[in-house]
Each structure stands twice: as C-alpha cells, then as structure tokens.
Backbone as a chain_set.jsonl record, in Angstrom:
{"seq": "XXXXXXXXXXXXXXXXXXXXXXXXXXXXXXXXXXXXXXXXXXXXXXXXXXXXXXXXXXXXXXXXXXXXXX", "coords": {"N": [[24.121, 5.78, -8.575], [24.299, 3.028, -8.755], [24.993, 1.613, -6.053], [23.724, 2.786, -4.359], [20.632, 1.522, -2.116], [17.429, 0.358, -2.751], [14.086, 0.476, -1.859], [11.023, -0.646, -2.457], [7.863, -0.383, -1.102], [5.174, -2.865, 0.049], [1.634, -2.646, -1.064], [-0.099, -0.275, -0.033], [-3.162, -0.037, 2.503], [-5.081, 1.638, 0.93], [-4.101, 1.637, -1.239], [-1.188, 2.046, -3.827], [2.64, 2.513, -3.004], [5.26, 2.785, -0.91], [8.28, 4.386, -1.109], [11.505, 4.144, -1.147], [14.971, 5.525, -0.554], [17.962, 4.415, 0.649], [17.159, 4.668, 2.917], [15.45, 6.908, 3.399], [12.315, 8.304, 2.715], [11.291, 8.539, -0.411], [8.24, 9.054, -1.435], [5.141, 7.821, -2.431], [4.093, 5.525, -4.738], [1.844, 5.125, -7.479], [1.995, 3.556, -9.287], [3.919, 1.912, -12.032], [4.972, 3.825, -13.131], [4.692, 6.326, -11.828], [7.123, 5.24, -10.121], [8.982, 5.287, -11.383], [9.677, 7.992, -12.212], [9.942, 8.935, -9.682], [12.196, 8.051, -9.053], [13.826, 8.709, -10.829], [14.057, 11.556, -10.029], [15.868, 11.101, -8.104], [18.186, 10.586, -8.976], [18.255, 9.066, -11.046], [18.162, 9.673, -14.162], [18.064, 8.709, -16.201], [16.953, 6.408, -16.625], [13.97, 4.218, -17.653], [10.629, 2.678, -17.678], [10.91, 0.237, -18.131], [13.438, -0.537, -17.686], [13.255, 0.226, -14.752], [11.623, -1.615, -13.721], [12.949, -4.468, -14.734], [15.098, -4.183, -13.173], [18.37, -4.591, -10.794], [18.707, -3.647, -9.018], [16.386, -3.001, -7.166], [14.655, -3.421, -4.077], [11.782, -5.48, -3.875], [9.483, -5.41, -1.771], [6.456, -7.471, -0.963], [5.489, -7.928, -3.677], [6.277, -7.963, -6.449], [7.072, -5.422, -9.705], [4.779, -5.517, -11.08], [2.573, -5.066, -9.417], [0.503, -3.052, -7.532], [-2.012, -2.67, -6.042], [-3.53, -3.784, -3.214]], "CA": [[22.932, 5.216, -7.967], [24.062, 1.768, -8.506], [25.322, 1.469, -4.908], [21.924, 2.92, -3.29], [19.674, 0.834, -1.975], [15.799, 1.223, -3.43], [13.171, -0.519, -1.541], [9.256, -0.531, -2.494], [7.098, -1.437, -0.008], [4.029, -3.714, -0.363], [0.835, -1.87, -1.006], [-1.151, -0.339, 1.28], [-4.804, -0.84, 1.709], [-5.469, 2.71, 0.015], [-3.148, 2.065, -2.748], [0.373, 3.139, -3.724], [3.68, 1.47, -2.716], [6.011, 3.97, -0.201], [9.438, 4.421, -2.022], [13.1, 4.545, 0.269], [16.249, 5.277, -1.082], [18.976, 4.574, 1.335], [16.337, 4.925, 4.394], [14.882, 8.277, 3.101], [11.447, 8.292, 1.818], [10.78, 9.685, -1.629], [7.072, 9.259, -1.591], [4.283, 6.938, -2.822], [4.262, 5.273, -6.354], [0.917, 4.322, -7.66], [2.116, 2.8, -10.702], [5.187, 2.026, -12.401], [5.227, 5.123, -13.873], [5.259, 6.784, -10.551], [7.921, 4.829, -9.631], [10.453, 5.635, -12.575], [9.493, 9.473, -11.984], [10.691, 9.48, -8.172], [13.561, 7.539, -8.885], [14.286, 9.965, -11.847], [14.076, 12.814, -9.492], [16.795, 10.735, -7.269], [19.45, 10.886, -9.925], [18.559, 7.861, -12.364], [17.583, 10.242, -15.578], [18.11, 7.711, -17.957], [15.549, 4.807, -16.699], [12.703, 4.221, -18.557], [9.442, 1.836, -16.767], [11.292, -1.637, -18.229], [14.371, -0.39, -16.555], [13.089, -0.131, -13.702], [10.736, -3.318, -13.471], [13.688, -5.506, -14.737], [16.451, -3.686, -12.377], [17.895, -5.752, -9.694], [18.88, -2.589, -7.724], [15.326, -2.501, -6.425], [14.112, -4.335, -3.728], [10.259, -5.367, -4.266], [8.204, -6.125, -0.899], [5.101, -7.705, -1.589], [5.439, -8.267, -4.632], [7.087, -7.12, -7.845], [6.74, -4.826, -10.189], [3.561, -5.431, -11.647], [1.667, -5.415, -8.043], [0.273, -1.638, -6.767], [-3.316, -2.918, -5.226], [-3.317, -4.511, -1.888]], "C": [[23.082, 3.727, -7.749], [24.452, 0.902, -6.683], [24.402, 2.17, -3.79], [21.548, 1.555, -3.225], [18.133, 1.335, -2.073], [15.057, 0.078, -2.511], [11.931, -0.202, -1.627], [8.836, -1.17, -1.788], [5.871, -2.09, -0.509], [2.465, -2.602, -0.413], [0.02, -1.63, -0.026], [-2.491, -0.126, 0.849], [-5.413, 0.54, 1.192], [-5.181, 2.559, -1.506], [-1.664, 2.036, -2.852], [1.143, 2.2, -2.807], [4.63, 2.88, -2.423], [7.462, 3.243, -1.082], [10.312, 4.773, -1.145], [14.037, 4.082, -1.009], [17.381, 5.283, 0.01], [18.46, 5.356, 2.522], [15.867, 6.612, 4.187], [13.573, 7.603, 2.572], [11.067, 8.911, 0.761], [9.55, 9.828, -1.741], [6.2, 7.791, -1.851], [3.691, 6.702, -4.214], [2.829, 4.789, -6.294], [0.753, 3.45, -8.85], [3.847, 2.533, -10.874], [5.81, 3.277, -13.048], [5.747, 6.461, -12.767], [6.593, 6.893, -9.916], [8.941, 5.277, -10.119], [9.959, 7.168, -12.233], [10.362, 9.395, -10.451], [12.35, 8.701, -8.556], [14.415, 8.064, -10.294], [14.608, 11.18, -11.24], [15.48, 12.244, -8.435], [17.779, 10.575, -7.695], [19.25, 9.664, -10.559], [17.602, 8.686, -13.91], [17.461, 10.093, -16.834], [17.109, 6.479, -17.834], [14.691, 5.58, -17.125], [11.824, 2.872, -17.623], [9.826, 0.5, -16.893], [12.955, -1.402, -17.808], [14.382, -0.601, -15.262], [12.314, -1.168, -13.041], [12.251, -4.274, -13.823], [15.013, -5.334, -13.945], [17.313, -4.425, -10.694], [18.589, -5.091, -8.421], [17.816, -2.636, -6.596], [14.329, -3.721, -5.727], [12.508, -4.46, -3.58], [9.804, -6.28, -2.903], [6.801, -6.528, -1.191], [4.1, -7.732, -2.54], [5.734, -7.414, -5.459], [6.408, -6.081, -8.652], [5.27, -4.209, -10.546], [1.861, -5.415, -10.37], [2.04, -3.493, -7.409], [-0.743, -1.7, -6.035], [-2.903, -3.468, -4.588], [-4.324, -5.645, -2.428]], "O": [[22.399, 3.103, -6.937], [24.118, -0.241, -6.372], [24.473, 2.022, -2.57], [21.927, 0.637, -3.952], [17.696, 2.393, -1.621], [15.459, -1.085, -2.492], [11.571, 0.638, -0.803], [9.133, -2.35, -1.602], [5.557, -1.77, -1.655], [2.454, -1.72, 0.446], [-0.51, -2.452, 0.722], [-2.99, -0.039, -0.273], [-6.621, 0.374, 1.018], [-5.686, 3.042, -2.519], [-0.999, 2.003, -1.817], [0.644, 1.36, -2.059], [4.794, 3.795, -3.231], [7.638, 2.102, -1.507], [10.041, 5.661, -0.336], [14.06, 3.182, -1.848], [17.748, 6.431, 0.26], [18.994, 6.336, 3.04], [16.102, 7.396, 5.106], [13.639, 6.492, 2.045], [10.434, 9.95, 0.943], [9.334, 10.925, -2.255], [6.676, 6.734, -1.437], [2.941, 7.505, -4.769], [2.46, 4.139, -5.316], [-0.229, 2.839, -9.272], [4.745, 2.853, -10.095], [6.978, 3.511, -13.359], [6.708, 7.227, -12.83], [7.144, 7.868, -9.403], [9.858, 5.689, -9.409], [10.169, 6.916, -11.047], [11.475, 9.913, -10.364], [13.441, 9.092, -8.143], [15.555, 7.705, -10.588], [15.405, 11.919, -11.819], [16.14, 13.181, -7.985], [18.644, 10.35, -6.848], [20.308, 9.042, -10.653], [16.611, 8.22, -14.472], [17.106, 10.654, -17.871], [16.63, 5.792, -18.736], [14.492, 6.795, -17.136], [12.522, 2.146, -16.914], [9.393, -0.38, -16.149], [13.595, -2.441, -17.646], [15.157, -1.324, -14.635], [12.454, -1.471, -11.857], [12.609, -4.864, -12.804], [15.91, -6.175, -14.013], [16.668, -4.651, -9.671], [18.916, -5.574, -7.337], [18.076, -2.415, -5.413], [13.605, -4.553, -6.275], [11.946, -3.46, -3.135], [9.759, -7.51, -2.895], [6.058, -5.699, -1.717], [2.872, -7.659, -2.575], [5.521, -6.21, -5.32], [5.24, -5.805, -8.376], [4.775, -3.089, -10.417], [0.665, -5.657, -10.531], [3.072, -2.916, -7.066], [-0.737, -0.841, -5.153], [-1.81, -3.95, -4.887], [-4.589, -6.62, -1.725]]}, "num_chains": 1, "name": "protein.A"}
C-alpha cells in the first residue's frame, strides 16, 4: 500500500470526506474511524485511527485529519 496514493477530499456540505485510492473511489468517511475501516478494506489491516491521522501516505484536502464538517 505504501506506493498507493490515498487522497481525502474536503468535506462536503452534508458531511463526510469522499475517499480515492489510486483514482478509485472507496466511499465516504464520516469520521476517522470511517476512514481507517475503508482503508482497512483496501489492504492496510494493520492501521489503527493514529496510524492513519499521523500517516504521510495520505493526502488531506481541506484540511487534516481532525476536520469532517464543512
């Protein structure tokens, strides 16, 4: 996985942050918890939620980790 590219997008005005791995969409995270679940289902079965907040695989649009509200 370390040679994917992850990109979260910025939230939209419902909610939730759309998830791409290597120009695929996996879905829509509404948390960090979300987030480590889809990207668990994409072959990383060893991150945990401060894995993936401090990971510098994953690119964060509109702000980092801790940002899911618009």
């Amino acid at each position: 996985m370390s040679e994917r590219r992850v990109i979260v997008f910025p939230p939209s005005e419902t909610g939730g942050r759309q998830v791409d791995v290597d120009g695929e969409i996996l879905g829509t995270a509404y948390s960090l918890h979300d987030l480590t679940v889809l990207l668990r289902d994409a072959g990383l079965p060893n991150w945990d939620e401060v894995d993936v907040a401090e990971s510098g695989l994953i690119e964060w649009h509109g702000g980092g980790p801790e940002v899911w509200k618009p």
